[in-house]
C-alpha positions as CSV (number, residue, x, y, z in Angstrom):
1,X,-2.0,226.5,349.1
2,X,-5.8,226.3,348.7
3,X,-7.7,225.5,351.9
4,X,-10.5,223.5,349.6
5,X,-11.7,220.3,351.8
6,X,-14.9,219.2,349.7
7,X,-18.0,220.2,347.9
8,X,-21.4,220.4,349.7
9,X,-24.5,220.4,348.2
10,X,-26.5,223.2,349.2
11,X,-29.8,221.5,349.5
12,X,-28.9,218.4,351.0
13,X,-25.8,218.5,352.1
14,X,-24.6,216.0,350.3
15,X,-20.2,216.0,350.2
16,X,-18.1,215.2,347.0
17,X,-14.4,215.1,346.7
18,X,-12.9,218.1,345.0
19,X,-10.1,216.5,342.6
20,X,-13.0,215.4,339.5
21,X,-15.4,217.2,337.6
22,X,-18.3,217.8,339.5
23,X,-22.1,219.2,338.2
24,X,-24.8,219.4,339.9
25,X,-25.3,217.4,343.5
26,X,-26.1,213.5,342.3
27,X,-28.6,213.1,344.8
28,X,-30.8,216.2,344.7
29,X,-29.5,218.0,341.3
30,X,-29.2,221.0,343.1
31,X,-26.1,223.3,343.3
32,X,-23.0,221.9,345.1
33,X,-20.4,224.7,347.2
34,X,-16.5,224.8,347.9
35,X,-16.2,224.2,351.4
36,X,-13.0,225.5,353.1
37,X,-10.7,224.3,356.2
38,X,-12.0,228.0,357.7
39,X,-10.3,227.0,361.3
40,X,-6.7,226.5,359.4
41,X,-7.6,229.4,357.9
42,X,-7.0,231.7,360.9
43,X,-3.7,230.7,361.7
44,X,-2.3,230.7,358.0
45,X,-4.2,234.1,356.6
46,X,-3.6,237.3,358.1
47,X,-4.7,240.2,356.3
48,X,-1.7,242.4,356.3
49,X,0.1,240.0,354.3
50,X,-2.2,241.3,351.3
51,X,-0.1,244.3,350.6
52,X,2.8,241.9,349.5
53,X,0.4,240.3,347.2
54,X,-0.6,240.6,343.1
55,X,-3.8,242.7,343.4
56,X,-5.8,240.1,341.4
57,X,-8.4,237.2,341.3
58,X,-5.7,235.2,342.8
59,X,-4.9,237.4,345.5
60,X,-6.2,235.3,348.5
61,X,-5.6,231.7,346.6
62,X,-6.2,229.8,350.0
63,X,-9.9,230.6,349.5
64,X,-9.9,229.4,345.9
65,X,-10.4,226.1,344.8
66,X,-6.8,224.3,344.4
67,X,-4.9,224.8,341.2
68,X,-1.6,225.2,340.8
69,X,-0.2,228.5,339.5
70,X,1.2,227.4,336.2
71,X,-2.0,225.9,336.0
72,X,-4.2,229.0,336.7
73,X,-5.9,230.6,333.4
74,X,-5.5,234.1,333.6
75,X,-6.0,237.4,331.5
76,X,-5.2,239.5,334.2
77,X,-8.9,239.5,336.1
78,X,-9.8,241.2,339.1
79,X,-8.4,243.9,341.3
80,X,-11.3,246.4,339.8
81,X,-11.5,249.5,341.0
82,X,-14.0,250.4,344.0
83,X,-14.9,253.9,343.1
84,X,-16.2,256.9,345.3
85,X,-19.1,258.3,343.3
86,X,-18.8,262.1,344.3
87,X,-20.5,263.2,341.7
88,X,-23.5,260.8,342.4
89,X,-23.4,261.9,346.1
90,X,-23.9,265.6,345.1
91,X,-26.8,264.5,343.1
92,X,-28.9,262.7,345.3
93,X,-27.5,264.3,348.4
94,X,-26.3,260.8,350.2
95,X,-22.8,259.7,351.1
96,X,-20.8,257.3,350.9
97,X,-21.8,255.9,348.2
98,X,-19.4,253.4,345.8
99,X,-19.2,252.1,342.4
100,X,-17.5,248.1,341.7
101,X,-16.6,248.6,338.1
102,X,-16.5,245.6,336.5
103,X,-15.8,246.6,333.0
104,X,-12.5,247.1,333.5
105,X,-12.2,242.9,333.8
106,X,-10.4,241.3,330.6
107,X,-13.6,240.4,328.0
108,X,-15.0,243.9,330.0
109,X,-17.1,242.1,332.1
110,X,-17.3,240.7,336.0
111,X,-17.9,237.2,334.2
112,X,-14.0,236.9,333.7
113,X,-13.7,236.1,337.7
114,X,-16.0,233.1,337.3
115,X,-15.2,231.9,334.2
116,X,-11.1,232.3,335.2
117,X,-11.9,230.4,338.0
118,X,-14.3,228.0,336.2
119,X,-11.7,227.2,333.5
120,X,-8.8,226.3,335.4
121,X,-10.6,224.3,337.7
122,X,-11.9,222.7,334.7
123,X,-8.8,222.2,332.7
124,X,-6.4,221.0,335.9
125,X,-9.6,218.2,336.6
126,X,-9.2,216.9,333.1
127,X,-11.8,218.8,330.7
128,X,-11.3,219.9,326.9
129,X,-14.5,221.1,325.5
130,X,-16.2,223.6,328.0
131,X,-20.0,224.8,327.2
132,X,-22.2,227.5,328.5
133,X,-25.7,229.3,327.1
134,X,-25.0,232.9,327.6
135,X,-26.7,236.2,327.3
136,X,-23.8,237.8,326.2
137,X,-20.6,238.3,328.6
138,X,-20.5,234.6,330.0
139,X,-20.1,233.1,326.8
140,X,-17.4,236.1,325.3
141,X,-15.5,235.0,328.9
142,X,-15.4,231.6,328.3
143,X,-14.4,231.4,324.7
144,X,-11.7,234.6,326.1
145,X,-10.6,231.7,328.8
146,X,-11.0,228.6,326.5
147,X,-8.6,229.8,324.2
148,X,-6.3,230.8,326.6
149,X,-6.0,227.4,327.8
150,X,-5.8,225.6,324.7
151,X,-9.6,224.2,324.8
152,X,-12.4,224.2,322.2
153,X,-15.5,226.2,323.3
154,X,-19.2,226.1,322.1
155,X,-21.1,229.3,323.0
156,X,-25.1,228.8,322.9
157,X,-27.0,232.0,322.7
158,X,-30.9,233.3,322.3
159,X,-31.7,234.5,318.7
160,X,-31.9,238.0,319.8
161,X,-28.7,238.8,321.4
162,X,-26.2,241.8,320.5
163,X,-24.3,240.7,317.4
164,X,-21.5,242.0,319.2
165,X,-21.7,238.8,321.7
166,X,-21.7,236.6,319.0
167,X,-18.8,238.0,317.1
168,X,-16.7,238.1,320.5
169,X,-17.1,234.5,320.7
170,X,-16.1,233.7,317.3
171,X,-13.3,235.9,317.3
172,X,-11.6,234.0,320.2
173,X,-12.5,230.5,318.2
174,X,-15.4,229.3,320.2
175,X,-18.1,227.5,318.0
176,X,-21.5,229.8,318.3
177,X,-24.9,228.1,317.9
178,X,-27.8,230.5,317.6
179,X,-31.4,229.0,319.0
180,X,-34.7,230.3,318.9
181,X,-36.2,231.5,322.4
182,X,-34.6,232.9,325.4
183,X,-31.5,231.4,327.9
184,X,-33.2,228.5,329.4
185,X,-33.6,227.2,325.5
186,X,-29.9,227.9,325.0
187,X,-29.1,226.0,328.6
188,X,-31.6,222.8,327.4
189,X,-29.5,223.0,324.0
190,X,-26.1,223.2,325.5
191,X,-27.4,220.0,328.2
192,X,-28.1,218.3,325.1
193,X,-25.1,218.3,323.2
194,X,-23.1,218.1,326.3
195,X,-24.6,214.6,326.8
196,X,-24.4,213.6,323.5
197,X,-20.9,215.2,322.5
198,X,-19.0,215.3,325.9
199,X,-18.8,219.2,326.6
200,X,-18.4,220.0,330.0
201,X,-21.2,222.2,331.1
202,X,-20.0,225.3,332.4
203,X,-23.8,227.0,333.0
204,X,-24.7,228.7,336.0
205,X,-24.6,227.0,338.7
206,X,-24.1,223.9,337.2
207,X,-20.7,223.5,338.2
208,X,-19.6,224.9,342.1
209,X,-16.9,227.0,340.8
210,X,-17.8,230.4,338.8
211,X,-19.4,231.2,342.3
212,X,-15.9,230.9,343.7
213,X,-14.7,233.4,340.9
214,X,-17.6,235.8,341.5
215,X,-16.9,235.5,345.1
216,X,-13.5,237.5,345.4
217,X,-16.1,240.6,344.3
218,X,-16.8,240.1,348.1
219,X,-13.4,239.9,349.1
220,X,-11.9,243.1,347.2
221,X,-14.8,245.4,348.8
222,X,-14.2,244.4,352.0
223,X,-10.5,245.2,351.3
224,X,-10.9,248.1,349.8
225,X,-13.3,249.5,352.4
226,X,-10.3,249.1,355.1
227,X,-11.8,245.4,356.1
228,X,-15.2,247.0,357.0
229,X,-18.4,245.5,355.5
230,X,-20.3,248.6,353.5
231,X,-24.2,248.8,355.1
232,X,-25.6,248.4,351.5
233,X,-24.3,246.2,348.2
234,X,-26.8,246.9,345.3
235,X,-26.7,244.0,342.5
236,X,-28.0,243.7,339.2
237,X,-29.6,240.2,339.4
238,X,-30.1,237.5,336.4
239,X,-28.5,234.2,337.6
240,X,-27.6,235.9,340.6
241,X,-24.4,233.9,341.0
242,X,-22.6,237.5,342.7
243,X,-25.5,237.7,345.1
244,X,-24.8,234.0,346.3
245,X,-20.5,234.6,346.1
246,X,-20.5,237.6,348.0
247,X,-22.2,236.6,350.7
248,X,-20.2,233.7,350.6
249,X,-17.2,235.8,350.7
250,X,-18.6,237.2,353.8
251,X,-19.8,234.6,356.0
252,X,-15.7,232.8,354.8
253,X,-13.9,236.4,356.0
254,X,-15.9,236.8,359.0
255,X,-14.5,232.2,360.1
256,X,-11.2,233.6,359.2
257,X,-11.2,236.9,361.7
258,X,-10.6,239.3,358.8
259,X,-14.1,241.6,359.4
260,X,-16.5,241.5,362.1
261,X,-20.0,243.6,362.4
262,X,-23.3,243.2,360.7
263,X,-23.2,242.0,357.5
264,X,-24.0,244.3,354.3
265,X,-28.1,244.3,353.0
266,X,-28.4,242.9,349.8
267,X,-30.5,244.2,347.4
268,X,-31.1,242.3,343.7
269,X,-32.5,244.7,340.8
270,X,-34.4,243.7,338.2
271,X,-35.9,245.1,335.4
272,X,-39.6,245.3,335.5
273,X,-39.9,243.2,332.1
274,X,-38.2,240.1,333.9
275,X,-38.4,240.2,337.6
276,X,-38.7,236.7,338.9
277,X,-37.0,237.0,342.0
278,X,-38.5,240.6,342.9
279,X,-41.7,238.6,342.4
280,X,-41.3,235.5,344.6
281,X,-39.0,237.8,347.4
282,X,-42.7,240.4,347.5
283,X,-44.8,237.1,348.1
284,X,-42.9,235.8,350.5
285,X,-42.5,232.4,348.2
286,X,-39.2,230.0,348.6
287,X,-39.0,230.0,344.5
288,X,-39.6,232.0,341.9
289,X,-42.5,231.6,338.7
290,X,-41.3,232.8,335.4
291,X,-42.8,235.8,333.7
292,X,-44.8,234.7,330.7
293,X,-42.6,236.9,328.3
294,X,-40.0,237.8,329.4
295,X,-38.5,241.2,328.4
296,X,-35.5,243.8,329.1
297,X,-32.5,245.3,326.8
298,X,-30.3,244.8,330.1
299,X,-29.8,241.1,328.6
300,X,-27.9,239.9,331.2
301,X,-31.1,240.4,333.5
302,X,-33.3,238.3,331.5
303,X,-33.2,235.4,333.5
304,X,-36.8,234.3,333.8
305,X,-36.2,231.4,336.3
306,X,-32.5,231.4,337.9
307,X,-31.3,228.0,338.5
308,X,-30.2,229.2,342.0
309,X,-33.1,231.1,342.9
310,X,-33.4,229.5,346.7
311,X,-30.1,230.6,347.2
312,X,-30.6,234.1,346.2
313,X,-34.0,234.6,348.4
314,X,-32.3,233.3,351.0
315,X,-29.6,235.7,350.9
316,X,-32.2,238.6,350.2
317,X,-33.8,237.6,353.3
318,X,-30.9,236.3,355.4
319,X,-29.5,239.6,355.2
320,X,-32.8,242.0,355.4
321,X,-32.6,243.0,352.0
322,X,-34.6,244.4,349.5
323,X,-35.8,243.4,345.8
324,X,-36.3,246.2,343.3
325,X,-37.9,246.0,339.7
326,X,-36.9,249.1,337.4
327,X,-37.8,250.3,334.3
328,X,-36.2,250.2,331.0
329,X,-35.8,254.3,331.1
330,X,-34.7,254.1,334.3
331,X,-32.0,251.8,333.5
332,X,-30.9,253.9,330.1
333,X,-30.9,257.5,332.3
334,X,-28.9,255.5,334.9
335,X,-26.5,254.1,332.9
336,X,-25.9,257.9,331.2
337,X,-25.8,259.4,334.4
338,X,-22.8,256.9,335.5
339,X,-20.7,257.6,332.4
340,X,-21.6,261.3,332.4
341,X,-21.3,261.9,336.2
342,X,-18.4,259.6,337.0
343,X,-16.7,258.5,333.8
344,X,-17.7,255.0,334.3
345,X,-19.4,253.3,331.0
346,X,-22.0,251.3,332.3
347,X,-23.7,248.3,330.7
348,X,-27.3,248.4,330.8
349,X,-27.4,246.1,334.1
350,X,-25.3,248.3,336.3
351,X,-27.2,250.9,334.7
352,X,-30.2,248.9,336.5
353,X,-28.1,248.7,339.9
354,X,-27.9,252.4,340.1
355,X,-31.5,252.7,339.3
356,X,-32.5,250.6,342.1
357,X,-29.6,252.6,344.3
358,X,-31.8,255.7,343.7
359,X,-34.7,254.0,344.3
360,X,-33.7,252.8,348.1
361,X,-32.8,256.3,348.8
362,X,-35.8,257.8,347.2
363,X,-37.9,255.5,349.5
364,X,-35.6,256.0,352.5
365,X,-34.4,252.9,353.4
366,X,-30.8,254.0,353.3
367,X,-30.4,255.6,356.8
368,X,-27.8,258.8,356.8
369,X,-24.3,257.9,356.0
370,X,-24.6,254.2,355.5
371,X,-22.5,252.9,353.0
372,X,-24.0,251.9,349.6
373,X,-21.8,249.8,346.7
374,X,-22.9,249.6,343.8
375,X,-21.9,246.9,341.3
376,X,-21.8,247.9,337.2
377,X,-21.2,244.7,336.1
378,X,-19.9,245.2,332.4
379,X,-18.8,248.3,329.7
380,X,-21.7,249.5,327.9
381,X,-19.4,249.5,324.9
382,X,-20.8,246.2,323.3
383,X,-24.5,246.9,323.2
384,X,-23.8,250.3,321.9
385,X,-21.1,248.5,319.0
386,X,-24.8,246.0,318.4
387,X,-26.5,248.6,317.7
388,X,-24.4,250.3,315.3
């Protein structure tokens, strides 16, 4: 049974009931959070009841939102592997260091744990057309989860993404409008037709829970790492919705008595074409400006102003993180050097993570022996299928 209470906007404060569908805060438009009965929590969670569970998304359902499991739309997400890098280790002479891979998640990216989430909260609370501007991955997930559930799906993406993208979508019967620009056109285009056609907008942070989704990332690590918090987590960062759901994950594990100890340092990698957050987290600025022209092959990092981006610098600075910008060579060698190395294809943004990885060691702010994960978020397989 979910432990769900309410939605709190993150800004204000604001509460909402959980049983409709809920966007953005009413008050203050900005993003709204699951809120959980954390005290309950402690005396109907232990850990070691884990090992009787499905390793899976839903493997600690009293920290999701509440559906019911016939209810639950699922391709079998979650439960990826956390991989010790030995090969990586040997190369730049630090250990431990880990690799989340993502691409082994149905649609072979980590945006099947939101959108799972996302769609079954959205289905059980009464929606049947779901809508999201995508990159890439987030709109291949939905249309993945739409049609798993029975509901139509219009994927909005930027003129210039992978074909591939585009032809995932279709394939799993989502309608796919192409726009001219970059994401936030395809988000203003989506907002339009959501209003005028009533699609339920499934963007970024415009709904609380594909953070809820991304958040068991959190949870699995810290299980996997024998409930022990690793010192480092190193994240590729567009919307940054990980960045916010792990450390949700933590400061929710830490109310419930499951892991104790200082809390892992994020650090968000950009790439040094679009680096908005890198930007305002160097300044010292509570927001982010955009970059006049936005640029990166790592698609999914070409965010030029994330909706959440207080959120994210606060979770940069809340945990004495760092924010790295890396170049589009560096994230090509890095993303090589993960399959070649370790046998894990790498999308261009994990490729990125691991080139900002190196960097913190290279710069010596990784002290001996502390832990560093690193997230790939995706299979490099479709970028390499565009550009065949």
């Amino acid at each position: 049974m979910s432990l769900l209470t309410h939605l709190e906007c993150s800004r204000c404060g604001r509460e909402e009931a959980p049983s409709g569908l809920v966007g953005v805060c009413p008050a203050c438009g900005e993003p709204m959070l699951a809120r959980y009965d954390l005290v309950a929590g402690r005396h109907v969670l232990s850990r070691f009841d884990l090992a009787a569970r499905e390793r899976s998304l839903w493997r600690v359902a009293e920290l999701l939102p509440s559906v019911r499991p016939a209810e639950r739309v699922t391709l079998g997400e979650g439960g990826t592997p956390l991989q010790r890098a030995a090969r990586l280790e040997q190369v730049v002479g630090h250990a431990p260091i880990h690799v989340k891979d993502e691409g082994r998640n149905p649609t072979l990216s980590f945006k099947a744990r939101g959108m799972a989430v996302a769609v079954s909260c959205a289905r059980a609370r009464g929606a049947r057309r779901l809508a999201v501007p995508s990159a890439g991955n987030a709109g291949g997930a939905l249309a993945a989860y739409a049609a798993r559930a029975g509901l139509e799906a219009l994927v909005v993406l930027p003129a210039d993404t992978p074909r591939a993208f585009a032809e995932e979508a279709r394939r799993h019967g989502a309608e796919v409008e192409i726009v001219p620009g970059l994401l936030p056109d395809a988000g203003r285009r989506v907002a339009e037709r959501a209003a005028a056609e009533g699609w339920f907008d499934l963007s970024t942070f415009r709904e609380p829970y594909r953070v809820e989704g991304k958040k068991t990332l959190g949870l699995e690590i810290v299980e996997d790492l024998g409930f022990r918090y690793p010192d480092w987590i190193v994240y590729p960062t567009g919307g940054g919705t990980g960045v916010v759901g792990i450390w949700k994950a933590c400061a929710e594990l830490e109310a419930i008595g499951w892991v104790r100890g200082r809390r892992p340092r994020m650090a968000c990698v950009q790439a040094e074409g679009c680096a908005p957050i890198v930007d305002a987290f160097e300044k010292g600025a509570p927001s982010v400006e955009p970059p006049a022209a936005p640029s990166t092959r790592a698609y999914g990092l070409r965010v030029p102003k994330p909706f959440a981006a207080r959120l994210i610098l606060g979770v940069l600075r809340e945990s004495d993180g760092a924010a790295l910008r890396v170049s589009e060579r560096e994230i090509e060698d890095s993303a090589s050097e993960l399959a070649r190395l370790e046998g894990i294809d790498a999308s261009p943004e994990g490729g990125a993570a691991w080139a900002g990885a190196r960097r913190l060691l290279a710069e010596g702010r990784v002290a001996k022996g502390e832990t560093i994960v690193v997230l790939n978020t995706g299979a490099g397989i479709k970028y390499r299928e565009s550009a065949s």
